[in-house]
ZADO-1210 file (C-alpha; in nm, 4 decimals, padded with zeros to 6 digits):
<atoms>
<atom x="10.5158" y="15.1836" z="09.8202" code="UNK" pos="1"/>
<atom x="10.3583" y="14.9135" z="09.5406" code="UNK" pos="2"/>
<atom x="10.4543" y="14.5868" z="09.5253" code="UNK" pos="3"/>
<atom x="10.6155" y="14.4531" z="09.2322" code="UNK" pos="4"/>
<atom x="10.6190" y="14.0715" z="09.0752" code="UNK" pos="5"/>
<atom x="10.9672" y="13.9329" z="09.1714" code="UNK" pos="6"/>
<atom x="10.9784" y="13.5942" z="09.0427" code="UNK" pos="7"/>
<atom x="10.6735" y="13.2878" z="08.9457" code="UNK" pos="8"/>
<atom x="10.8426" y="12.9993" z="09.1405" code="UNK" pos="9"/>
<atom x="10.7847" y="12.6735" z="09.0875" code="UNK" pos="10"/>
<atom x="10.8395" y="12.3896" z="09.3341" code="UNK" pos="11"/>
<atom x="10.9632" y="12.0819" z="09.1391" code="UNK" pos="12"/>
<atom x="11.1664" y="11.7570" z="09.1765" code="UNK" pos="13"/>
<atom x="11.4760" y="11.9088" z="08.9078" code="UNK" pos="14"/>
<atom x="11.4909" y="12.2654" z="08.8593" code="UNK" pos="15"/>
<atom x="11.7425" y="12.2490" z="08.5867" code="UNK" pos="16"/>
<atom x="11.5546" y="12.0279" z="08.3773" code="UNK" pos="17"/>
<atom x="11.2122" y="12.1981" z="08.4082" code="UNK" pos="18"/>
<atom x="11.4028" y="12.5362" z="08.3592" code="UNK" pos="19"/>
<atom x="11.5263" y="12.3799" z="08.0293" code="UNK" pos="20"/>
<atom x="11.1460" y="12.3300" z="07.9494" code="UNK" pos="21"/>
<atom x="11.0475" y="12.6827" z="08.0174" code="UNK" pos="22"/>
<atom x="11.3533" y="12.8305" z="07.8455" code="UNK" pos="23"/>
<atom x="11.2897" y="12.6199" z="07.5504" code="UNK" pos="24"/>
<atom x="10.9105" y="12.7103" z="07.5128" code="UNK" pos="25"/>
<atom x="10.9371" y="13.0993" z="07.5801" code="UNK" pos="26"/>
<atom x="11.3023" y="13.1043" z="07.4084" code="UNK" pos="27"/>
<atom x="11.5000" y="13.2068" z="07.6763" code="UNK" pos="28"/>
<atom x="11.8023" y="13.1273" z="07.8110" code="UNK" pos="29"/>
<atom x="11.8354" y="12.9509" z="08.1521" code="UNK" pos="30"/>
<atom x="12.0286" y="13.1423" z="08.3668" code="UNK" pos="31"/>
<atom x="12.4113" y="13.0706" z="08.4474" code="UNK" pos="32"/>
<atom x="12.5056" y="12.8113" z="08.7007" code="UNK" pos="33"/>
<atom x="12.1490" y="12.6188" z="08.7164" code="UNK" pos="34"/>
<atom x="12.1538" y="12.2927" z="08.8766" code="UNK" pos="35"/>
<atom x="11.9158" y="12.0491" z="09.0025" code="UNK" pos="36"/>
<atom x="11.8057" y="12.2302" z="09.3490" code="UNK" pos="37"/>
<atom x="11.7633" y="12.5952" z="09.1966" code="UNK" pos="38"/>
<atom x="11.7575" y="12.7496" z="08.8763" code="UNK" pos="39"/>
<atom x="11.5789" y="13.0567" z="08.6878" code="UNK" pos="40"/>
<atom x="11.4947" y="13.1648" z="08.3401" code="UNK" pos="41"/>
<atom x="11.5018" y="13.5550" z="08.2289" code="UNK" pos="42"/>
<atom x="11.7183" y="13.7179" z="08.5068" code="UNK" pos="43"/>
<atom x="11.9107" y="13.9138" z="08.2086" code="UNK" pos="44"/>
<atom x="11.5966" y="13.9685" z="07.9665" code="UNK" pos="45"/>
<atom x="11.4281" y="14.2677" z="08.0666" code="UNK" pos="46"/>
<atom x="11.1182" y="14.3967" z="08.2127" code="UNK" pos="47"/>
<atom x="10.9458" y="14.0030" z="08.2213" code="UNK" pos="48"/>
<atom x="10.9130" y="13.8124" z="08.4977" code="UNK" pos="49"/>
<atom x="11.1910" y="13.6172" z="08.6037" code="UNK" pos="50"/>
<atom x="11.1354" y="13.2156" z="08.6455" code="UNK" pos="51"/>
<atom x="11.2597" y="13.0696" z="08.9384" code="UNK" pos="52"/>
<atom x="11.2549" y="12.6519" z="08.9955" code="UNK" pos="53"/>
<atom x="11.2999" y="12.5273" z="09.3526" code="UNK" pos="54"/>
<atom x="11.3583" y="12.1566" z="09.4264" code="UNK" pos="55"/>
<atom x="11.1454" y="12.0420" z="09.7253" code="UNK" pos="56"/>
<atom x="11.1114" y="11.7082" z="09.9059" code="UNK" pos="57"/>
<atom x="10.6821" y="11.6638" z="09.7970" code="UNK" pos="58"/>
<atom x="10.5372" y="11.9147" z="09.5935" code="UNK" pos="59"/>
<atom x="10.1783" y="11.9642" z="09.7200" code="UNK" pos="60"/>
<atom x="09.9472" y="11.7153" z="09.5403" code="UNK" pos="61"/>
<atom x="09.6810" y="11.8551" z="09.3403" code="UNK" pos="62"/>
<atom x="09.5962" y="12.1057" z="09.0556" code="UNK" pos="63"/>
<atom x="09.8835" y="12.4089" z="09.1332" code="UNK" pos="64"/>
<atom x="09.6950" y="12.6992" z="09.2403" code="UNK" pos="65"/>
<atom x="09.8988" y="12.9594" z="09.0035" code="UNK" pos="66"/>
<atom x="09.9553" y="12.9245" z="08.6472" code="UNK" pos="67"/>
<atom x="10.0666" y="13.1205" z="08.3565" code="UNK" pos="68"/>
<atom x="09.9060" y="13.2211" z="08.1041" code="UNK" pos="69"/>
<atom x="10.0699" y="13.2807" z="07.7973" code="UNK" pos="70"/>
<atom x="09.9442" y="13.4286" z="07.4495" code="UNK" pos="71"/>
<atom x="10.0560" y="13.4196" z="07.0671" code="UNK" pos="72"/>
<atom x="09.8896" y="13.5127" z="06.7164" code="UNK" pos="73"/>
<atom x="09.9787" y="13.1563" z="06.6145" code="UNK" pos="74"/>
<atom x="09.8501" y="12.9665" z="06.9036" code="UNK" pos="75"/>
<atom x="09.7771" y="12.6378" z="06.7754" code="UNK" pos="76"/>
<atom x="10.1412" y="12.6371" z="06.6272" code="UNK" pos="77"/>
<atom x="10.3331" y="12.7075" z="07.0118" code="UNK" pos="78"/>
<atom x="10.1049" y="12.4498" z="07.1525" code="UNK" pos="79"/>
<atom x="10.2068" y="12.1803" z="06.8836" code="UNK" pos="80"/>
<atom x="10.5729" y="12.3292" z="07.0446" code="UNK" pos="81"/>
<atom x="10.4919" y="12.2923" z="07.3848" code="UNK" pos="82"/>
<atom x="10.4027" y="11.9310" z="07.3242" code="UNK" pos="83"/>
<atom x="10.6960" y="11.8805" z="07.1413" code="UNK" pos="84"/>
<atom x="10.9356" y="12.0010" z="07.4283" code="UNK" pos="85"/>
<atom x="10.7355" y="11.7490" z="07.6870" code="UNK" pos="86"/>
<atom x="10.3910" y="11.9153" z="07.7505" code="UNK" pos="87"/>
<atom x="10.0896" y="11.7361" z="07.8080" code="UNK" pos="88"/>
<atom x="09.7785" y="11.8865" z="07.6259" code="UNK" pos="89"/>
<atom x="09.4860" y="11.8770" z="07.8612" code="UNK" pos="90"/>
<atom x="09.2081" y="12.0282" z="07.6910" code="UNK" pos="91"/>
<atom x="09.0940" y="12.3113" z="07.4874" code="UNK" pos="92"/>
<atom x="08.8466" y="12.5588" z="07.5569" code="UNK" pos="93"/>
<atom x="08.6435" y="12.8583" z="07.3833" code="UNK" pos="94"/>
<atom x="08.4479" y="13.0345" z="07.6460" code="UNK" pos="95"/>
<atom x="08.3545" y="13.3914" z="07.7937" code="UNK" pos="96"/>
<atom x="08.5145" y="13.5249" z="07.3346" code="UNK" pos="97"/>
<atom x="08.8313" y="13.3459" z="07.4451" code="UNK" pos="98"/>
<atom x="08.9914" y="13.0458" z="07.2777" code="UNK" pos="99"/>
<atom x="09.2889" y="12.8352" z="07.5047" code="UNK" pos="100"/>
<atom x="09.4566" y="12.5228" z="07.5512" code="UNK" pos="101"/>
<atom x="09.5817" y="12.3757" z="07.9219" code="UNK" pos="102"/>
<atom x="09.8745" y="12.2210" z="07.8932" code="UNK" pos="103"/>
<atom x="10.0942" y="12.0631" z="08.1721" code="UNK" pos="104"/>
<atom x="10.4749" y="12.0781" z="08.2250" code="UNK" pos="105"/>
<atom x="10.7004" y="11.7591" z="08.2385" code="UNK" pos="106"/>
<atom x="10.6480" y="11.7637" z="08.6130" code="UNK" pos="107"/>
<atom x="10.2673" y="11.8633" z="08.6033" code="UNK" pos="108"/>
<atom x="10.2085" y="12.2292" z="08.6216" code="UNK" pos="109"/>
<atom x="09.9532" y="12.3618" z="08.4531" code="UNK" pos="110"/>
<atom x="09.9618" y="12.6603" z="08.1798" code="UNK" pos="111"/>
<atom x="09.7267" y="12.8119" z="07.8689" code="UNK" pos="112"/>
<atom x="09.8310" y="12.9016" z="07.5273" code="UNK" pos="113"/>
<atom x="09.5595" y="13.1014" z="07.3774" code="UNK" pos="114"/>
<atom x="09.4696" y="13.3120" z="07.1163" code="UNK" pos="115"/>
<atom x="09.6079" y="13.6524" z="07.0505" code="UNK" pos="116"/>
</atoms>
């Protein structure tokens, strides 16, 4: 038996809005009947990995320990998006032939944008 990638979960303080985030910047639709305790983003879209937003009492403090990483021909253009929807840009970076951006959520999660 192999395991299999069920969900990338965040913890948060409002899953609906932060699912409204991540729907907006990978252009999918939040999933039916999202509210502010649960909600999840691509359970009808395929093959990817489905969201999933869990409110929680404290999220642990500090830099989150998972992140996504997420790739696109016009880079620079989806992280001018990403600000647009509520990101924070953090920094950019060209190391090891690979150029990226960290970015963080509304609620502080960290992701890339880089180069395709």
């Amino acid at each position: 038996m192999t395991l299999t990638l069920g969900h990338i979960t965040f913890d948060c303080h409002d899953a609906a809005a932060l699912a409204t985030f991540w729907s907006e910047l990978l252009d999918k639709p939040v999933d039916p009947e999202a509210n502010a305790q649960f909600a999840t983003v691509g359970m009808g879209s395929g093959p990817a990995p489905v969201l999933m937003f869990i409110q929680v009492p404290d999220k642990t403090p500090g830099k989150n320990v998972i992140h996504l990483d997420l790739h696109a021909a016009d880079w620079r253009e989806q992280i001018d998006r990403a600000i647009g929807l509520g990101a924070e840009h953090i920094g950019d970076f060209d190391e090891f032939g690979a150029k990226w951006a960290t970015l963080a959520d509304p609620e502080g999660n960290l992701f890339d944008i880089g180069a395709a």
